[in-house]
N, C-alpha and C positions, 0 to 999 in steps of 0.2 A: 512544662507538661504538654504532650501534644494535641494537637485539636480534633486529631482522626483516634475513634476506639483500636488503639493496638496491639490486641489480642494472641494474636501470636506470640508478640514479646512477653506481654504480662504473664500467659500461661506458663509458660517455659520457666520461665522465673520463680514463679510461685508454688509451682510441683517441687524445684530445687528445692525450694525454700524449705517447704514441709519435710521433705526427706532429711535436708543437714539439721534443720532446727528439731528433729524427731517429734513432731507436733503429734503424730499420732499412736508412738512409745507409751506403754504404761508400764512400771513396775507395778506386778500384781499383789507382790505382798505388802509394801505400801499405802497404795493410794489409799483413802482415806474417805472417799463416794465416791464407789464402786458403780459403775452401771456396761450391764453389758450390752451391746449392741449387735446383732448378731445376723449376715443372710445368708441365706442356704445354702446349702456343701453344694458347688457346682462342678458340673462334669465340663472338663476341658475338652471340647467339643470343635474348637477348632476356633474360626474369625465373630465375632460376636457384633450381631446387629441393634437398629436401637430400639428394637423390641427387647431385647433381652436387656439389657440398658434400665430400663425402668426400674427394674428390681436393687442394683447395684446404687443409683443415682437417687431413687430415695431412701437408702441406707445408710448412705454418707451423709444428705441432709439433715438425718435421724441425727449420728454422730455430732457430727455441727454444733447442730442446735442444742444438744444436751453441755458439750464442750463449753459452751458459753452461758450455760445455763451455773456452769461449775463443779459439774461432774467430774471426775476419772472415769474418763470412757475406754473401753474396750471394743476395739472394732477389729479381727482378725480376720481373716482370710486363707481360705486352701483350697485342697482340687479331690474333687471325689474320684479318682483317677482310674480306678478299673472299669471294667466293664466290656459289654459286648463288641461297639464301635471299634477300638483298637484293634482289638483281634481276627473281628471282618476283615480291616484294613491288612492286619497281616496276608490274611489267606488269600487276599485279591494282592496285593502288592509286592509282598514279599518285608513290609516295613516293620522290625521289631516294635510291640504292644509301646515298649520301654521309649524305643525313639520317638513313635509318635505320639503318646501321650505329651514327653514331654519338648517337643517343638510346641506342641499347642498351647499348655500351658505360658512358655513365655510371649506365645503371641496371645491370649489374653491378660497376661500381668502388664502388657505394653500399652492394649485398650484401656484397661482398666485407669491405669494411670494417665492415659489421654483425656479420659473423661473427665480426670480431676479425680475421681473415689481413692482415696488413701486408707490404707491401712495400715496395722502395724505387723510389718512381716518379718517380723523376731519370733510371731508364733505360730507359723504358716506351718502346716503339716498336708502331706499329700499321703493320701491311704496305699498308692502299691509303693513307698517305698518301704525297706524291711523294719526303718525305726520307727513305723506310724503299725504296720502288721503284724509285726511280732506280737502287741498289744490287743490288735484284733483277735490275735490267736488265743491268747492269754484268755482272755475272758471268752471263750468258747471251754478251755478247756475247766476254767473256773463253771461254768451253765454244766457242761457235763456232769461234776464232779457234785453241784445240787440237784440234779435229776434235771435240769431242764433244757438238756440237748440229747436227744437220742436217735438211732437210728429203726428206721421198718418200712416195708414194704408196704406201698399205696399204687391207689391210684393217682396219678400226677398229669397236667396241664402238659404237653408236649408243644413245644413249635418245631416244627420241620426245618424251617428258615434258619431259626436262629441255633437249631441243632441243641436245644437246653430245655432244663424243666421251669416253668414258671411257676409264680405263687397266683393263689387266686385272684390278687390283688394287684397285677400283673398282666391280668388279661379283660379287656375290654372291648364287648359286644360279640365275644365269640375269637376274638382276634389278639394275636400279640401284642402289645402297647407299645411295642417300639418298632418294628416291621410290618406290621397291618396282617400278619400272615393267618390262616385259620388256622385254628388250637385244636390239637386230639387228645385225647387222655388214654396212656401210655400206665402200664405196671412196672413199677421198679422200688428198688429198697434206695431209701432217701433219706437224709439226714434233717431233723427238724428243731425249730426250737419251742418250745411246751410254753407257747405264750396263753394257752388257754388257763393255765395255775392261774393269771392274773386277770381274769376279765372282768371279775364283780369290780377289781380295783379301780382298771380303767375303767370302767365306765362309772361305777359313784365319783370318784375323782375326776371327773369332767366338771362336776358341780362346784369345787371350787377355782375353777379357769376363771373367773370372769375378765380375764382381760382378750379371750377368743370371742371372733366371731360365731355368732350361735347358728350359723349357718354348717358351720367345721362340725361344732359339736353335736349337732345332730346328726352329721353323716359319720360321723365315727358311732353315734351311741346306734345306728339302724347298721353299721357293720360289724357293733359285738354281738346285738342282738340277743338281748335275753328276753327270756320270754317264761312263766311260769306252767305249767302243765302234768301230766299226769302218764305215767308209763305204768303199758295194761299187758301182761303174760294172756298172749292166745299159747291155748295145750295146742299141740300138731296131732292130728290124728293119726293112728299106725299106719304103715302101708297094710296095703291089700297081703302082701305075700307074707309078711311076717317081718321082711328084713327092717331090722333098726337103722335108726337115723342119730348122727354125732347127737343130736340136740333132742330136745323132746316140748320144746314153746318156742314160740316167738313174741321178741317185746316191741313193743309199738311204745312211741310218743305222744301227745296230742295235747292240744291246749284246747280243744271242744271236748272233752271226755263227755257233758252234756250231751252232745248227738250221739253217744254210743248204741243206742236201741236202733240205730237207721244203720249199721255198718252193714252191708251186706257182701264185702269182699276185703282182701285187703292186698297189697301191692308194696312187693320189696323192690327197692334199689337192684340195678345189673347187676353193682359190686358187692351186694350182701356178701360176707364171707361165708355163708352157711348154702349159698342160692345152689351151686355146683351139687354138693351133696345131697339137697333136699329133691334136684330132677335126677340123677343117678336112676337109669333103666326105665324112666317115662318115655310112651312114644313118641315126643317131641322131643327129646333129651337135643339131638343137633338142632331143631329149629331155635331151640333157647339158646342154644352154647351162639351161635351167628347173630343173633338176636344181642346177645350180650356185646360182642365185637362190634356189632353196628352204632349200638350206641358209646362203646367209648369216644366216637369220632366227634358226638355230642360232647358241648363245654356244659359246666354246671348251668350259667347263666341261660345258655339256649334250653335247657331243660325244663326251667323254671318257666321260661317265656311263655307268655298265653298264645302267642302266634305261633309257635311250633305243635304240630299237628302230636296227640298225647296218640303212645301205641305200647303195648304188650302182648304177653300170650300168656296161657294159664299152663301152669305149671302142672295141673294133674293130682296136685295134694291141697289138702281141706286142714282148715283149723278150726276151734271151738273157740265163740266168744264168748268169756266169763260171765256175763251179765245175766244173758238170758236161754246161755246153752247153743245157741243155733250155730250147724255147720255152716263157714262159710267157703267162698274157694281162694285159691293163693295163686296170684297172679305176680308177674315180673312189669313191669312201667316204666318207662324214658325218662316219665317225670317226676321220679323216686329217686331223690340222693340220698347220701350216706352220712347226713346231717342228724344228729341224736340217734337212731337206732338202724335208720335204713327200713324202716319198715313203715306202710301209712296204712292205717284203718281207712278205708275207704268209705265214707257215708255219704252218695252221690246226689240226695236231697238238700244236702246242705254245704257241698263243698262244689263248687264252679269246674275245676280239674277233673275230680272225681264224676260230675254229671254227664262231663264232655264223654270222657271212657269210659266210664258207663251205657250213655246212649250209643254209643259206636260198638260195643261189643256184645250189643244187649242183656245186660247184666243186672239186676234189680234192684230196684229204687225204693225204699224204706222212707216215710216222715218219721221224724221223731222229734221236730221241734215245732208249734206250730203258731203263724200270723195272728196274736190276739184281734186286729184290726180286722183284717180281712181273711176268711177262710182258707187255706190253699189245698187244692184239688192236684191227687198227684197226676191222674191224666192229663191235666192241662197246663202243668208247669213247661214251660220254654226254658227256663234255666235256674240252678240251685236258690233255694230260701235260705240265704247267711244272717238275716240280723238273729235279733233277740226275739224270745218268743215264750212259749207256756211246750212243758214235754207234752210227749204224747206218745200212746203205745212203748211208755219208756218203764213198766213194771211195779215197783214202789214209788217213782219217781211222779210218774203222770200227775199231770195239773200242776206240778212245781214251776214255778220259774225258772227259763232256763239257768241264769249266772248262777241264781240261786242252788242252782242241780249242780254245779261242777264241786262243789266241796264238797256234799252229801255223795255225789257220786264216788269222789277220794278216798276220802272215808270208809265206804263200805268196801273199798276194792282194797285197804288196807286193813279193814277188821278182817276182812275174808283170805288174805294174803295172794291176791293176785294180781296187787297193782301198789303204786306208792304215790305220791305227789316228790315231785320235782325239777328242778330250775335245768333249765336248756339256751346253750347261747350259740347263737349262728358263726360263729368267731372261731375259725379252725387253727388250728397248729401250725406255726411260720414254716415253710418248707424250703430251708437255706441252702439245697446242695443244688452245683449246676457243675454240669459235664464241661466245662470252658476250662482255658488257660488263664486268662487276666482277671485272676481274682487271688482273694488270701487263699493260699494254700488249708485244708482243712487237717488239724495237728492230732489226727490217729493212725492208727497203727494196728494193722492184723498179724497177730501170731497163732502158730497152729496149735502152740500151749496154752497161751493166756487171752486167746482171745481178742474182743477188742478193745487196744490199752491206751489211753492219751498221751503223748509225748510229753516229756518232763521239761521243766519248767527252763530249766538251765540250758536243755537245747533249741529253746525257741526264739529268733524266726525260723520256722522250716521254708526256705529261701523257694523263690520260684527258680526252677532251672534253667537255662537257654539252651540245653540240646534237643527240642520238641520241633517236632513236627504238626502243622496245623493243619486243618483237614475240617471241612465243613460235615463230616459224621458227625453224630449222637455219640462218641466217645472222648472224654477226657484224651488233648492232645499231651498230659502229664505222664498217660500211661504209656507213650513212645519213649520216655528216658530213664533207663534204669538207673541212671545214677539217680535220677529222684524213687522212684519207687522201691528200689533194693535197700533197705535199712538193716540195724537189728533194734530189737522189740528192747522198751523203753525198761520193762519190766524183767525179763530174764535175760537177757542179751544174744539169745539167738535171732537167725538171723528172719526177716518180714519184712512184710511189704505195707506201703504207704497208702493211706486213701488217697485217690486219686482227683475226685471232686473239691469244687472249690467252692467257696461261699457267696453268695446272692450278695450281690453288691448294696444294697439295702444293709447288711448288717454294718458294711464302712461308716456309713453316715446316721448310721443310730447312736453312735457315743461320740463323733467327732467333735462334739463341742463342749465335752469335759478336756479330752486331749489338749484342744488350742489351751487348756491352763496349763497346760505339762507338757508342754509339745517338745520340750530341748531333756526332758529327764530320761535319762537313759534306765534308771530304777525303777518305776512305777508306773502304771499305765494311767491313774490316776491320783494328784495330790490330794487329800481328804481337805486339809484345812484351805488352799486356793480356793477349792470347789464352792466348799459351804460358804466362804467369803464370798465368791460373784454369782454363785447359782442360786433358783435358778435364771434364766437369761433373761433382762428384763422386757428388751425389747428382740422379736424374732420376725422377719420379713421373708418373703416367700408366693411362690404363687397358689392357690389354692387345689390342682391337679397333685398336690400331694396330700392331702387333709384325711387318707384313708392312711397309703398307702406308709409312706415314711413319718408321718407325725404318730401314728399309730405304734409302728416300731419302736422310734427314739423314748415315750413314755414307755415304753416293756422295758425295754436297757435301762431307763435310768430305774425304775424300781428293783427291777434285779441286780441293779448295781450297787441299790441301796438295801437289797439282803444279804449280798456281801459282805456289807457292812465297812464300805470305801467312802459312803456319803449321805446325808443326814435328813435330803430332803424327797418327794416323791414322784414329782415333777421336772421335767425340763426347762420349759418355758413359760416364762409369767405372762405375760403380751404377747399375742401373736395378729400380727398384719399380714394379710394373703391382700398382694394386689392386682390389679386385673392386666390384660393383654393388651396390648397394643396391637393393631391391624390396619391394614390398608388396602386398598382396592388393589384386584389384580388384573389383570390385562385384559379378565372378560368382565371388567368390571364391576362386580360382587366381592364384599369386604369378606377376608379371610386373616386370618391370624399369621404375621409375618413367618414363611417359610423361601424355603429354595422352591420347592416342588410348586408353590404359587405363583413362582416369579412376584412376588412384590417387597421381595427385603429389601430395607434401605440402609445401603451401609454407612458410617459412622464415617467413616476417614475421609472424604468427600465433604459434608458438612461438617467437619471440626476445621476443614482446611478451608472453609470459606465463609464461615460464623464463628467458628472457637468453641471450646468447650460451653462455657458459661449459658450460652445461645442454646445449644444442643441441650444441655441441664434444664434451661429455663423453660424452653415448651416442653420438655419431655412432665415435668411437675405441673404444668399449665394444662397440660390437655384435657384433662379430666379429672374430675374423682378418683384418685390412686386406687380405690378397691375395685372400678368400674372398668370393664372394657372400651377404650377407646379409639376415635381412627386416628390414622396419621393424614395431617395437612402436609405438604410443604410450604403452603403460603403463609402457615400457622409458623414455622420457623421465621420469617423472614421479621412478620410480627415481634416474635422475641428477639430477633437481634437489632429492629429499630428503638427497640422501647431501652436497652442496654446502650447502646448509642447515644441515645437520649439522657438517660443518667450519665455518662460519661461529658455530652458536650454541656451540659447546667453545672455540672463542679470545675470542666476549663475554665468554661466564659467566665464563671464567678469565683476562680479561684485568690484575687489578690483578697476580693471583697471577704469570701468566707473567714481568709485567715485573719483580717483586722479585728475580727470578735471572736479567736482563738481561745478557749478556756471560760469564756464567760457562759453564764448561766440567763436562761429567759425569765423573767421579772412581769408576772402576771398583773402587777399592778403597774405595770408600763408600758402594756398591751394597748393599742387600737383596737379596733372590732376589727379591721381585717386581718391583722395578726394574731389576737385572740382566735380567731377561727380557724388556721392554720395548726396553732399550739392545740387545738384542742381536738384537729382533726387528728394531728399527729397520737395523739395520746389513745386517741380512738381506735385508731388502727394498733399500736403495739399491741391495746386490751383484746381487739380480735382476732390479730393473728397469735396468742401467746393461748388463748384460750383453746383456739382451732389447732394447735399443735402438739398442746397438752392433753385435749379431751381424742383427738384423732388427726389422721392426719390430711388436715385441707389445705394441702400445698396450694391447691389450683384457687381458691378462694385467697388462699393468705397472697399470692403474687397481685392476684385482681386488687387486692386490699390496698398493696405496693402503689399500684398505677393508678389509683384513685387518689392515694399522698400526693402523687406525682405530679397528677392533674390537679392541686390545692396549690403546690409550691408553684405552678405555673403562675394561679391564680394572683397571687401577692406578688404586685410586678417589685421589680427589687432593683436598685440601681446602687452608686458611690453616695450617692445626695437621698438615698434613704435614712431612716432615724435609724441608732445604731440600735433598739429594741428590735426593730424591723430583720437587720440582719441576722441577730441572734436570732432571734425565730426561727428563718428564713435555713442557717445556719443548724440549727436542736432539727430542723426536718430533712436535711439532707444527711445528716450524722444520721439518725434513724433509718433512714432509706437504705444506706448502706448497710448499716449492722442488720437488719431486718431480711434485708435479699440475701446476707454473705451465707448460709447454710444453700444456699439454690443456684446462688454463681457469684461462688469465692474467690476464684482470680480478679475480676475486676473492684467485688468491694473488699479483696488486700488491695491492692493499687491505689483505689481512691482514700483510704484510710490513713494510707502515708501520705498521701499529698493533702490531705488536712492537718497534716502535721505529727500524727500518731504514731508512735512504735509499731515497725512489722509485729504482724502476728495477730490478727483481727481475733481471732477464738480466743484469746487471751483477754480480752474485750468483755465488760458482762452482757448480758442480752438486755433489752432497754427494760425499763420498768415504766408502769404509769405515777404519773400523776393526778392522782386522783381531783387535785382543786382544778384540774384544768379542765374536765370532764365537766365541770358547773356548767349548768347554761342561766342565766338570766330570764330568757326564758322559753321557753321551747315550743311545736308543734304539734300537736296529734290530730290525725285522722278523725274526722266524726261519720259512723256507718250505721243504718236503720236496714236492720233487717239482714245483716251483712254487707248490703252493697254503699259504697260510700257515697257521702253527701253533702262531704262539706269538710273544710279544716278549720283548728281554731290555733290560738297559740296564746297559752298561761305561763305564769311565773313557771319557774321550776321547783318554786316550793309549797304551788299552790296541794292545798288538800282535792280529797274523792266527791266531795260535796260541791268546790268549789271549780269543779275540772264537767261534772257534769252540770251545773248553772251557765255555764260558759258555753255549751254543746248544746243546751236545750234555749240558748238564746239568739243562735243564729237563725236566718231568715229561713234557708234550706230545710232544715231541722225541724222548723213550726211546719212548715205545709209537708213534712212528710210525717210529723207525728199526729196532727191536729185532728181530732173527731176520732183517735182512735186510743186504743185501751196501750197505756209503756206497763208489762208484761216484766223487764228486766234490763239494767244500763250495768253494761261490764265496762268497768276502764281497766288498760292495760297500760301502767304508770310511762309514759317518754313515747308512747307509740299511738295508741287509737283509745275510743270511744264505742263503744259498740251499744245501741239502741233495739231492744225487739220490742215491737209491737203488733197488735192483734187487733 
């Protein structure tokens, strides 16, 4: 065995290894404890640094660990592969989507496997190629065929930059999410998918997640956003001249219907579909039409902002409020979207938005709820009264409590039929079309007979073409090739043309992880019985920048997968781990989240070639809290490749010795006290890092745990001329050391595994167990604390009793003069750890 950590050799060796010996191969109709292990569809983006690293390197731990645990693990692997980057790439370069996706992909399949993370790539699917989209197409044309993919005209999110439409969920802070570009809202007919049919679902069904972080499920349950409230019909009063109007009310939403006595205006959305016809021959008819245009440049989010200055104009027409008859006037507002009706009762005393534009337009200010505490005076309000309150000037209502008013209020607007009570969810319609080339083709078809018809089942993949021209316009580069868009209709067989849009790359990775069970069936896009065997995934890892946007999706798919009637369950994921970012100081200093544009990525290939993988693995799980954002040291690395070093030169030096008590077992009644304490540190440590691995995942604590063993076996000096109990010992802690580290850096504890004598193939290995008679102590120490602050230690049997634990605390010296002359109030013992004392 050599005496220098030879890393190099051993990695090389041990990747071999895994690949011939198919260590990480499952037959999936087999295995027999199923567990799926699963990390997120990533986009092959090009060289991968060790920030991105984190995600892959505790996924494979994950695996590891469960593998030895004695599971049938499932760990696959693929490429979300479409997307906008490629086709940039095109337009600047000239590099077909096709080519550079996939040079990328095998320069991360080569990272990947440097790192050590194995998978089984028997079930690798990559989303553009036609045997992974044919299947995408498939189940679009299935969402059609249930009502839940349709096409209409909206308003849509535009990027300029990116030349495509976004989803809401898509654009952050007013800006694209992936080019930083400012977002306008753009009119165009769009193809969507009717994810609002499911929202009661998603969001009660969040309630049985509990293996997510509650941080996810809150930001998913304030993005469906339900909300209960009450829609009130204002009549529209006639024009002046006679001429009629399409409509003859407008409905309003509101979850305060209680302030309705304070409305004294009310304000549509730009995009009302009715706004156009109701100014029709007002004198301001163009100041509203430019008014409108100004604001689509407005994102929804900047609308909503309380920092964006709130602005309209009045339209010129008058509505009636049902309540108490009063005209009021109909205004157009920036910060009116087109969320439940597009229309907001305005009650300026009691809504903060409404006060602002209000007081700016001087428009009038109504109480109708009022401060039982303290009186409020409408001339000297500064800004709206929103809590709870008693009505006031609110009709029948007055002196009611307000919450207490919003049924009564319901009620009457539904005995009266001018209102109803009903659920509103902020959670809009997936908006799947994008004007791009490098996406799944979308599989319909316009005829000037039939309309619009989905292509039949038997013709799909409708293939992407390569005679396109790409062109950074707002136009589908699919609509440059007739041989893609000149078809004949699926339906009557004349001849039409192809829709030209292609689908949000978000729909790739909403079902890709039923696929990886099917990934080589040329027949079905999903197996039912695979499915319902591994799903749903036990374990899912990820970073949390996706917690709206694609985990929100992937539950739509799989429910609507399972109205299909393809699978049995409601959920995708049973566990889910979002872990945090890795960052590093950038050249001015200030930690930023590893990018190019920071200058502070640190690449991989450098340190794998001067530490090795294992090194790389072991601080990367060391640095922190896996869920926490972390920085990068370098010096932090140097640390884990001496501390692997260290393990490596303690099984040379003591390799003849180790193997002289090969097979034997440690004999607690053959124990010294310094070997007893070794045995029983050991046992200590597997009980805490098995607990920290199975309740969550404390990599960074479980290694510390490691190097605390580390520092024990130092402890017990060990020689030839030791007693052979001693070695065994000596021997049960360095065999655990090794099995214990192999999920976090498994090249070296394969290596050291064989040279204790063991058959390759450490995961084949069980994970250690304890011993529980080793954990006995004779007799132990706790903490004695008055007051909380401590003051003393004592140490009992370990089988003394509560009575006999506080006699012992209250007969130390420390303990008398801090208790004496004063009143013991309550003595908490906490059995193996402290004594707590309050007194008064």
């Amino acid at each position: 065995m050599q005496e220098d950590y030879p890393f190099n050799d051993i990695e090389n060796k041990w990747q071999q290894f895994w690949d011939e010996n198919g260590d990480f191969k499952t037959d999936l109709a087999t295995a027999e404890n199923p567990y799926y292990c699963l990390m997120m569809f990533p986009y092959p983006s090009g060289k991968l640094h060790v920030g991105h690293g984190r995600n892959y390197i505790i996924g494979d731990a994950v695996a590891r660990y469960k593998k030895m645990q004695g599971f049938d693990v499932l760990t696959p692997m693929g490429w979300d592969a479409f997307g906008l980057p490629a086709e940039n790439a095109a337009i600047k370069t000239g590099t077909p989507p096709a080519e550079y996706t996939t040079a990328n992909i095998a320069t991360m399949k080569e990272q990947l496997r440097a790192w050590g993370c194995m998978y089984d790539w028997d079930k690798e699917v990559t989303s553009c190629m036609p045997d992974y989209y044919k299947w995408t197409q498939w189940l679009f044309v299935k969402f059609y065929e249930k009502g839940l993919a349709y096409k209409q005209n909206s308003n849509v999110n535009w990027c300029p930059d990116c030349a495509t439409v976004l989803a809401n969920e898509q654009v952050v802070d007013g800006a694209c999410e992936r080019c930083d570009s400012e977002v306008i809202q753009k009119s165009m007919e769009q193809w969507f998918f009717k994810i609002t049919d499911y929202a009661q679902r998603l969001l009660d069904d969040l309630n049985t997640l509990d293996g997510w972080p509650d941080r996810v499920k809150t930001m998913q349950k304030n993005w469906i956003g339900r909300s209960e409230g009450t829609e009130v019909d204002f009549d529209i009063v006639p024009r002046e001249d006679g001429a009629k109007d399409n409509i003859d009310k407008i409905t309003c939403y509101t979850t305060r219907v209680d302030t309705i006595y304070g409305c004294t205006y009310m304000a549509l959305a730009p995009e009302h579909p009715e706004l156009k016809n109701l100014i029709k021959g007002a004198e301001n008819e163009a100041e509203i039409l430019e008014f409108i245009k100004e604001c689509s440049k407005l994102t929804n989010l900047d609308r909503e902002a309380d920092e964006v200055e709130k602005a309209g104009l009045f339209t010129g027409r008058y509505l009636i409020n049902p309540y108490n008859g009063e005209k009021i006037e109909l205004w157009v507002g920036n910060y009116v979207l087109m969320y439940g009706t597009g229309a907001v009762m305005a009650v300026p005393a009691h809504d903060t938005r409404d006060f602002a534009f209000a007081k700016k337009y001087d428009l009038p200010i109504k109480l109708s709820i009022q401060n039982p505490d303290q009186s409020l005076v409408l001339e000297e309000m500064e800004t709206a009264y929103t809590e709870d309150g008693t009505c006031v000037d609110s009709g029948e209502f007055t002196g009611m409590p307000n919450r207490e008013a919003i049924g009564a209020m319901t009620k009457y607007a539904e005995e009266k039929g001018f209102g109803r009570g009903t659920v509103n969810f902020r959670l809009r319609d997936w908006l799947i079309s994008r004007q791009r080339y490098w996406g799944a083709p979308i599989p319909m078809v316009y005829c000037d007979d039939c309309g619009v018809v989905p292509e039949k089942e038997e013709n799909l993949p409708i293939l992407l073409p390569t005679d396109v021209e790409f062109k950074a316009e707002g136009e589908s580069p699919l609509k440059s090739s007739e041989s893609f868009m000149n078809c004949t209709c699926p339906k009557c067989g004349k001849p039409a043309r192809r829709e030209s849009d292609t689908m949000d790359t978000f729909v790739d990775s909403s079902w890709y992880y039923l696929r990886y069970l099917s990934a080589r069936n040329a027949d079905q896009a999903v197996n039912t019985d695979i499915a319902n065997k591994w799903m749903p995934v036990d374990q899912y890892i990820g970073g949390i920048e996706h917690a709206i946007l694609h985990l929100l999706y992937a539950r739509f798919f799989t429910k609507a997968i399972k109205d299909l009637g393809l699978i049995d369950f409601e959920e995708p994921f049973k566990h889910l781990f979002t872990q945090g970012m890795i960052c590093k100081k950038g050249p001015d200093g200030n930690l930023y989240k590893m990018s190019k544009s920071k200058g502070n990525v640190v690449s991989p290939e450098e340190l794998l070639k001067k530490y090795g993988a294992d090194t790389v693995r072991l601080y990367t799980l060391f640095i922190g809290p896996p869920e926490k954002e972390a920085e990068w040291q370098d010096s932090g690395v140097e640390g884990a490749f001496r501390f692997l070093k260290r393990i490596w030169r303690r099984v040379s030096e003591n390799l003849d010795l180790l193997k002289s008590v090969e097979g034997k077992e440690p004999v607690i009644a053959d124990m010294a006290d310094a070997e007893r304490d070794l045995y029983r540190k050991t046992n200590e440590v597997i009980q805490q890092i098995t607990r920290g691995l199975d309740g969550a995942f404390t990599f960074n604590t479980a290694i510390a745990a490691i190097m605390e063993l580390m520092n024990a076996v130092d402890h017990l000096k060990i020689s030839d001329d030791s007693s052979e109990s001693a070695k065994i010992v000596f021997r049960d802690a360095i065999e655990n050391v090794i099995l214990l580290i192999s999920p976090f850096a498994p090249h070296i504890a394969e290596e050291l595994w064989v040279e204790l004598g063991h058959d390759a193939g450490i995961m084949n290995a069980d994970w250690p167990t304890v011993n529980e008679e080793a954990l006995k102590r004779d007799e132990i120490e706790l903490v004695v604390q008055v007051n909380g602050k401590t003051r003393d230690k004592i140490k009992v049997s370990s089988e003394a009793s509560k009575e006999d634990i506080e006699a012992a605390a209250f007969a130390t010296e420390q303990v008398k003069k801090w208790t004496e002359g004063k009143t013991v109030r309550k003595v908490i013992v906490v059995p193996g750890r402290l004594v707590n004392i309050a007194v008064s």
